[in-house]
N, C-alpha and C positions, 0 to 999 in steps of 0.2 A: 504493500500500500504506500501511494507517495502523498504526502501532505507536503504543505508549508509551515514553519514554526519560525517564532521570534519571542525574543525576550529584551523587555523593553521594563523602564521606569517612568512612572507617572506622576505627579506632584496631586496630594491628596488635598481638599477643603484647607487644611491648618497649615499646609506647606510641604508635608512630610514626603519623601521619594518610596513611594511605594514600589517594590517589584509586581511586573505580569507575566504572563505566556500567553499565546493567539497561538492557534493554528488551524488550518483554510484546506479545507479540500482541493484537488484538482480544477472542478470547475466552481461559477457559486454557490455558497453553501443552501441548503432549503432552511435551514432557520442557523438562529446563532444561539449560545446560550453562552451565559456567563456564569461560572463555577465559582461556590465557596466554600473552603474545607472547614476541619474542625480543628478543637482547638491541638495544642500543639503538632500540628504536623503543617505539609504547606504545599502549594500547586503540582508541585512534581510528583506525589505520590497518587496520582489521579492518570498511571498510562494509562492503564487498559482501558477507563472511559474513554477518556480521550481518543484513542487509535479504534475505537467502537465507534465512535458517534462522528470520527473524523471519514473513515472508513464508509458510512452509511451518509455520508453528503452536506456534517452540521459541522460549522465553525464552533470553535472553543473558545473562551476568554477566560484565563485562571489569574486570580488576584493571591497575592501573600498578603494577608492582612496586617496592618500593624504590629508589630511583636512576635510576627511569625517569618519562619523561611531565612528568603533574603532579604525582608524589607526591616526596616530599622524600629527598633522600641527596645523597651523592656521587655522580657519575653514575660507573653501572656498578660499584658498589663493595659489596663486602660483606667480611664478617670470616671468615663459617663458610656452609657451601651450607646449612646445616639453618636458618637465617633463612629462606630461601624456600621451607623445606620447611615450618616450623611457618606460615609469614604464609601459603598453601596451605592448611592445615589449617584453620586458625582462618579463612579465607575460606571455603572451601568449608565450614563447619560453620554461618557467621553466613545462606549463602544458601539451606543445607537449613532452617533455621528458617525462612526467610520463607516458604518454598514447601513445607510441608510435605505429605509423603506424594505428591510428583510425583518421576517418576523424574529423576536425576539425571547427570549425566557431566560427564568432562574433558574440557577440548581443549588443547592445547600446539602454540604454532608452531615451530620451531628451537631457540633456546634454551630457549623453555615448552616443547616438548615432552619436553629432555631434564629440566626442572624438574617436569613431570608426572609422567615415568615413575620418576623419584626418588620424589616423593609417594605413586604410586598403590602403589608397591612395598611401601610402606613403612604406607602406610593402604587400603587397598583397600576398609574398610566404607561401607558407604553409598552406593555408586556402581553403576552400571547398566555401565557402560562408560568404555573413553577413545580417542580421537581424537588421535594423532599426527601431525603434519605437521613433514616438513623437518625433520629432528630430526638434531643434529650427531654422529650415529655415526660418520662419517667423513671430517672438514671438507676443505678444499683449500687450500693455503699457509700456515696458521694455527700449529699444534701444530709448527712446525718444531724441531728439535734447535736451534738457537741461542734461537730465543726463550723455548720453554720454561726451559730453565739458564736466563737470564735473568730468567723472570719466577719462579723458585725462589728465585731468592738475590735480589732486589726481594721478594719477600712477604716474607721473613724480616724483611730489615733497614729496608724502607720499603714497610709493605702500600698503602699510600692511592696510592703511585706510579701515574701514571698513562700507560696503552700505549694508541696508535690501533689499533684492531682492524683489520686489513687485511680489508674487506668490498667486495666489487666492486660496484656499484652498479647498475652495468650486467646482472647476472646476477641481478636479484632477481625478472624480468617480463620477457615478451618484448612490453608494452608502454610506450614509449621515456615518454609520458606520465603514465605510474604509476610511472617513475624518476624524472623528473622531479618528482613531488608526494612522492619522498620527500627527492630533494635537499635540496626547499626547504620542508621538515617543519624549524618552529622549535623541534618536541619530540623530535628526532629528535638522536642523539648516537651516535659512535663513539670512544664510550672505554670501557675496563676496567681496573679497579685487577691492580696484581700478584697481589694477594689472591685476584683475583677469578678470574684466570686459572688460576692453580695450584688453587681448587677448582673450579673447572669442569672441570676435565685432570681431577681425580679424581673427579669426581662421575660422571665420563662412562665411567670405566674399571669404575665400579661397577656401574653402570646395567646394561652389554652381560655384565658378571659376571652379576647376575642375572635374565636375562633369561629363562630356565627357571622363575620363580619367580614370573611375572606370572599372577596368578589371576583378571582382567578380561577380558572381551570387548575384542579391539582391533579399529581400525579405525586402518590405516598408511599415509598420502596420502605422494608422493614426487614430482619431476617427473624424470622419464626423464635431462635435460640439466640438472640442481642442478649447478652449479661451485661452489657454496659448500659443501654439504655431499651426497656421491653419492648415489646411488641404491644402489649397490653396499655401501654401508655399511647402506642401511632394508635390504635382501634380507637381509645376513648376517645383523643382529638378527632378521626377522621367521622366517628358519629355526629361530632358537636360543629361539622361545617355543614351547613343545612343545602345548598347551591347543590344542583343533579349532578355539572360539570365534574367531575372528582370519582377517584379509581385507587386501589390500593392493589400493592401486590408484593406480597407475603414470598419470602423466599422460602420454602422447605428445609429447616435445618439450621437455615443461614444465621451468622453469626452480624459483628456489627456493619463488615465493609463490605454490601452485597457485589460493589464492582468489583471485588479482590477476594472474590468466594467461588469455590463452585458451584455453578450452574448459574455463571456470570451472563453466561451468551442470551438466558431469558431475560434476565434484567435488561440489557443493551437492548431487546427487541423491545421488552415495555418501552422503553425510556422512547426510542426512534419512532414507535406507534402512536406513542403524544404527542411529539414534536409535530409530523408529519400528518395526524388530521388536523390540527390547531395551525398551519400555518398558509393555510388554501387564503385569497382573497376574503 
């Protein structure tokens, strides 16, 4: 398969040089979609989407969010969740300019997805659809009553403090070699400031608030066996978005990274079958 790729820096809302990735099919693409990962990892670990949906005729746009990857911050650190809502906006606004009058969409993986569904809530113009995957409705040992209190009284008195995410590593793939290449990922970090934690608890309690309020087309990937964040958590939200437009699809088995799971090649076909009836006139 031959694509185009480039890696490029962009100057975000507050000035900051954020890294991207673009890559373009042969001819033009049938839709574009702009990609966002979770939290500590960062654009690159998203081939196999990528060379799937490049492959099947859709352009990619992968951002490293602030604090992650190659773009600059404190790792995993932010002040206010609306940084990744405006650096979201003003991205997705600088890639509807390149490509104009092609249809467009989100995708969010875990932590992008629950920074998506913030975004799309909150801008929904200009978009054709969005793509969820693995999105922390209902994480697993994370949000504990002690750590929470914790990371409350740390955000107030020392926001930059920094807490290891307790992320099982083992539970991202039921392939032992795609844990391993994220092991030994040198852009790969498990940290979040206190800050970061206590908006995220809130951005998250938002989200599933309004979830009645999502006026986009979804499309909701999950794997049946997520120990990171359930499946029973995407069920509750995908009940509570009222709109017909909306489709879930359950991996068998599947653990939290259904693009980096087996029986990846269905998900790429869900994924291509949303794009491609959502992007006709």
């Amino acid at each position: 398969m031959r694509m185009e790729h480039a890696e490029e820096t962009w100057e975000a809302p507050d000035g900051a040089r954020l890294y991207f990735q673009h890559w373009w099919p042969e001819s033009g693409p049938q839709a574009v979609v702009v990609l966002i990962h979770g939290i500590g990892e960062h654009s690159g670990r998203f081939r196999r989407l990528v060379q799937a949906l490049v492959s099947r005729g859709h352009a990619v746009y992968a951002l490293d969010l602030r604090g992650h990857g190659r773009s600059p911050g404190q790792r995993g650190h932010l002040m206010a969740w609306t940084e990744y809502r405006e650096d979201v906006r003003a991205f997705v606004s600088a890639v509807a300019a390149r490509e104009p009058g092609r249809p467009l969409f989100t995708y969010g993986h875990s932590m992008g997805g629950l920074i998506v569904l913030d975004y799309v809530l909150h801008h929904p113009e200009g978009l054709r659809g969005t793509v969820i995957s693995a999105a922390p409705f209902e994480s697993v040992g994370v949000a504990t009553p002690l750590l929470v209190t914790l990371a409350r009284i740390l955000s107030r008195l020392w926001p930059r403090f920094s807490l290891q995410v307790p992320l099982e590593a083992a539970a991202l793939s039921r392939e032992p070699a795609h844990v391993a290449d994220y092991l030994a990922d040198p852009l790969v970090h498990r940290e979040c400031s206190a800050r970061w934690a206590v908006e995220s608890l809130e951005a998250n309690v938002w989200v599933k608030a309004h979830a009645a309020d999502l006026r986009l087309p979804l499309l909701l990937v999950h794997g049946e066996e997520d120990r990171i964040n359930t499946a029973a958590g995407a069920r509750r939200f995908f009940a509570d978005v009222p709109r017909p437009d909306k489709r879930m699809h359950l991996v068998p088995g599947g653990y939290h990274e259904p693009h980096n799971d087996p029986g990846n090649e269905h998900v790429f076909q869900e994924v291509d079958d949303f794009l491609r009836a959502r992007s006709g006139p």
